[in-house]
C-alpha positions as CSV (number, residue, x, y, z in Angstrom):
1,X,-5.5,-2.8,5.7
2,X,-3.8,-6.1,4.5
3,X,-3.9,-7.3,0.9
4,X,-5.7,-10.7,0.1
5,X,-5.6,-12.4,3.3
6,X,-6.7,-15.3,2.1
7,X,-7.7,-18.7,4.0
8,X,-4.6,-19.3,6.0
9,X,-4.8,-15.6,7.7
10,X,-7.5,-15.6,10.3
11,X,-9.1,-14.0,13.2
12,X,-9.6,-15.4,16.7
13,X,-10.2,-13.7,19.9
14,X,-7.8,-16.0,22.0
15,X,-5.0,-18.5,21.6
16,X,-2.7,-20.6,23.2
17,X,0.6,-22.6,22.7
18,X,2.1,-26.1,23.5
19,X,5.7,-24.6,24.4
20,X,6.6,-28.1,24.8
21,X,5.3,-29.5,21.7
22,X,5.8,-28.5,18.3
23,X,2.7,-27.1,15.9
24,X,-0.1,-27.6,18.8
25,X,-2.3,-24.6,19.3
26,X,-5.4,-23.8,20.9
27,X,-7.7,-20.8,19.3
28,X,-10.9,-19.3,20.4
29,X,-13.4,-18.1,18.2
30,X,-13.8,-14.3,17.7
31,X,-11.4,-11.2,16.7
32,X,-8.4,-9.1,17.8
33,X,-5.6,-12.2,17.0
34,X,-4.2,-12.6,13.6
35,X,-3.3,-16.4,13.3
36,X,-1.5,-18.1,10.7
37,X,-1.0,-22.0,10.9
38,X,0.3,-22.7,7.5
39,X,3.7,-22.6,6.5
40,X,5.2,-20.1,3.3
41,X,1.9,-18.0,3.5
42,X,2.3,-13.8,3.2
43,X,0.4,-11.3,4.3
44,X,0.9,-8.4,2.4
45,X,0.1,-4.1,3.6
46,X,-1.6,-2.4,1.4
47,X,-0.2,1.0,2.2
48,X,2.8,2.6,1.3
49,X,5.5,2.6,4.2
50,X,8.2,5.1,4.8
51,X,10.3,6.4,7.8
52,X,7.8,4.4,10.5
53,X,7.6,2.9,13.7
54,X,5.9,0.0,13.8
55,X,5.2,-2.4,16.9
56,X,3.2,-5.9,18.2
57,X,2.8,-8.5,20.4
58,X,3.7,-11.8,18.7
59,X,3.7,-15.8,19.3
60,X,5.6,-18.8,18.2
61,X,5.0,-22.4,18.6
62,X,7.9,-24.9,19.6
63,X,10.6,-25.5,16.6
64,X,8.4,-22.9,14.7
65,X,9.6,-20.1,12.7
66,X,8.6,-16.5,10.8
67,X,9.2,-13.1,9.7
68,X,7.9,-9.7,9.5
69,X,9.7,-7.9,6.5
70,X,10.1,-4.3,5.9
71,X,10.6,-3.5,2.4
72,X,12.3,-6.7,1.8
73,X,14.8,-6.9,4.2
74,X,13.6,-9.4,7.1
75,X,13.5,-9.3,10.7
76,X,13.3,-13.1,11.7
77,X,10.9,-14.3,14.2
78,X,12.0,-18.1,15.4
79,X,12.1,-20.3,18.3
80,X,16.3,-19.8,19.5
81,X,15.5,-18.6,22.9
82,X,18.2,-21.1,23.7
83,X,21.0,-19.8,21.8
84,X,23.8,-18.5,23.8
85,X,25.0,-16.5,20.8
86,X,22.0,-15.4,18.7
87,X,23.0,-15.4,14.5
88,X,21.0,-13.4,11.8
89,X,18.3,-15.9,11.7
90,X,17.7,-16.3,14.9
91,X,15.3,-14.6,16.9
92,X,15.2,-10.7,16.1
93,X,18.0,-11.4,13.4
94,X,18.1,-9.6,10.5
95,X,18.3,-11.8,7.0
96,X,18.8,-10.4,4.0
97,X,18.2,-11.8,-0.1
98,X,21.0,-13.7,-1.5
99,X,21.7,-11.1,-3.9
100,X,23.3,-8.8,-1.6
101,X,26.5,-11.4,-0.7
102,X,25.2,-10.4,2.9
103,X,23.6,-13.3,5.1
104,X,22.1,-10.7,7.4
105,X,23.0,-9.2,10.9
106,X,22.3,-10.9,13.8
107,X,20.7,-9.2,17.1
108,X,23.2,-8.0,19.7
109,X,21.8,-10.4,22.3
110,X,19.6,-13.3,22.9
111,X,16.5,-11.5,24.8
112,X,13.8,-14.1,23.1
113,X,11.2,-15.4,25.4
114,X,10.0,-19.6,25.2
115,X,7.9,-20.5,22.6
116,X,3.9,-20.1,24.1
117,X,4.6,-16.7,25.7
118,X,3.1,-13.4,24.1
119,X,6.5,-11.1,22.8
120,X,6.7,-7.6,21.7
121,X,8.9,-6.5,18.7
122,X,9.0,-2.8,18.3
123,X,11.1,-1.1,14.5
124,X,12.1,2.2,13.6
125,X,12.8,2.0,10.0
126,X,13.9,4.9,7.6
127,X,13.3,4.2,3.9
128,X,15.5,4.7,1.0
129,X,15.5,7.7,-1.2
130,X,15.4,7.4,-4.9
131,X,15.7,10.0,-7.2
132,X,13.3,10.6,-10.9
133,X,15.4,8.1,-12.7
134,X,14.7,5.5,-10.0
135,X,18.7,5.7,-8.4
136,X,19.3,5.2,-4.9
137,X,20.2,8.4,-3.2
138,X,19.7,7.4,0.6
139,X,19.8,3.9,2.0
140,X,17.4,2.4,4.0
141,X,18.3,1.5,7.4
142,X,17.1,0.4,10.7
143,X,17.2,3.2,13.7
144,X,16.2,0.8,16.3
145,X,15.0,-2.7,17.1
146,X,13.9,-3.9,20.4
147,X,12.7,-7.5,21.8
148,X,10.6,-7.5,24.4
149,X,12.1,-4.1,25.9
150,X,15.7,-4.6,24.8
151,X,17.2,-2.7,22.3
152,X,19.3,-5.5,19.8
153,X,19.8,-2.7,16.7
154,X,20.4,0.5,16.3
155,X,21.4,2.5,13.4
156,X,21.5,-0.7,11.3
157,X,22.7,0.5,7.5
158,X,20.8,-2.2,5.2
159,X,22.5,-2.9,1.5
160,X,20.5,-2.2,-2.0
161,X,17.8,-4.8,-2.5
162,X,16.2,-2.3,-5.4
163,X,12.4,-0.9,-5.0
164,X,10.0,-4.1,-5.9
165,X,9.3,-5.2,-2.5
166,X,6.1,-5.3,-0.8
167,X,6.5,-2.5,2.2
168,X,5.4,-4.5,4.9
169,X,4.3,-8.2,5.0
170,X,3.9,-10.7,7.3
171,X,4.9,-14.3,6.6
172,X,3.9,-17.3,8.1
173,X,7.2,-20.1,7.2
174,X,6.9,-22.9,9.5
175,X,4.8,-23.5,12.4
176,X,1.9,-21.5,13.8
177,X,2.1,-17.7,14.7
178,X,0.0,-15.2,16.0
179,X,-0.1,-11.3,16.1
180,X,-1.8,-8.9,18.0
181,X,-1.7,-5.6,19.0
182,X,-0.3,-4.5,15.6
183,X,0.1,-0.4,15.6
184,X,2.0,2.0,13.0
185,X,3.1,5.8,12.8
186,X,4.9,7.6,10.6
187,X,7.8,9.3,12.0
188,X,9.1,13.1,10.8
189,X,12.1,13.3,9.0
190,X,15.0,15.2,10.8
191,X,15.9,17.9,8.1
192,X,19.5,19.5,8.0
193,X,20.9,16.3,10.0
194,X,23.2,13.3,9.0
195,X,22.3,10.0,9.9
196,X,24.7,8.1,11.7
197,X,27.3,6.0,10.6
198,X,28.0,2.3,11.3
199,X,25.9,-0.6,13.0
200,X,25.5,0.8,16.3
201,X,25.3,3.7,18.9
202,X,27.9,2.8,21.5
203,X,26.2,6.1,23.6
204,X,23.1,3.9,23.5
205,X,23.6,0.3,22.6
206,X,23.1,-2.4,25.8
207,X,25.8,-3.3,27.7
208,X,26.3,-6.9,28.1
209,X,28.2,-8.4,30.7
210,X,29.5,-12.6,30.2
211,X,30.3,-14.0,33.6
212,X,31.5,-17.7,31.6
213,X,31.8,-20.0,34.4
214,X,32.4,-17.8,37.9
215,X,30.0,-15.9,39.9
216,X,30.2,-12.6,40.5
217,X,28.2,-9.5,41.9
218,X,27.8,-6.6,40.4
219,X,26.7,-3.5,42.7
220,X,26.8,-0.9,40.6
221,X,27.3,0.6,37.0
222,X,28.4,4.0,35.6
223,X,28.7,4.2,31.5
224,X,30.9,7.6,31.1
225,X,31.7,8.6,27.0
């Protein structure tokens, strides 16, 4: 259950965006959408999070913008299904607070969808460890991020940002945005293993291919270690 929704959080059972014009949304009366139009509005989770997976459908109006954060560190949610090279606060980008000296890591390709279209963002997050005097012993980081089927991080290691944050929250920051379909599990913790090392699993990351300014064909594809 959310914490203090409040007026700007609120149910519909249907709703539709202008992708050509900015802030113009059509909603139905009813449940089973989660709509925000207000801007710098949080929805806070109630419930403790640790290692979880957690996954929804989401939408975004022209020029609009939000986030979904996960223990403080922020997974953006913005209209850049444009950008030829995505950055951290971009769509799927990670940002993080200023205090780290870290602007954030960016996804590892632009797989964003036009504003108006229903998208799916699915985490695997593992939560840092602290020990009786409150030091970190394990840092949090994120397994795996996919957009709309496409994976854009994995192993992600995420800085210190300390224990007060709110485990999950939503946040409305400018422009109208729905959610539906919102699910969460707890995943088991692997004992006896070591979490990888670095940004990314070359066994599994995407493979992108530029083609700049020829055509070519590809006809087929073999990934050997």
């Amino acid at each position: 259950a959310f914490r203090n929704a409040g007026k700007d959080w609120k149910l519909y059972s249907s709703v539709s965006m202008d992708p050509q014009r900015s802030g113009r949304i059509n909603l139905k009366p009813g449940t089973g959408v989660l709509v925000n139009t207000k801007n710098e509005s949080t929805l806070v989770w109630e419930s403790e999070l640790t290692d979880s997976e957690l996954e929804f459908d989401f939408m975004i109006s022209k020029n609009s913008g939000s986030s979904v954060s996960v223990h403080g560190y922020e997974i953006k949610l913005t209209d850049s299904y444009l950008e030829e090279v995505p950055a951290f606060n971009d769509m799927a980008g990670i940002a993080l607070p200023a205090r780290t000296g870290i602007k954030g890591f960016p996804p590892s390709m632009n797989t964003a969808k036009a504003p108006g279209l229903w998208q799916h963002l699915k985490i695997r997050f593992r939560a840092p460890r602290f020990d009786a005097s409150g030091a970190t012993i394990a840092g949090a980081r994120f397994e795996d991020i996919t957009l709309n089927g496409v994976l854009v991080h994995a192993q992600t290691e995420l800085p210190e940002i300390g224990k007060a944050n709110p485990a999950l929250a939503f946040k409305g920051e400018g422009g109208p945005v729905a959610f539906r379909n919102i699910s969460y599990r707890k995943i088991p913790e692997v004992a006896g293993t070591t979490p990888p090392t670095g940004r990314y699993r070359p066994a599994t990351n995407p493979i992108s291919l530029d083609p700049t300014d020829s055509p070519y064909i590809l006809r087929s594809f073999l990934n050997f270690k």
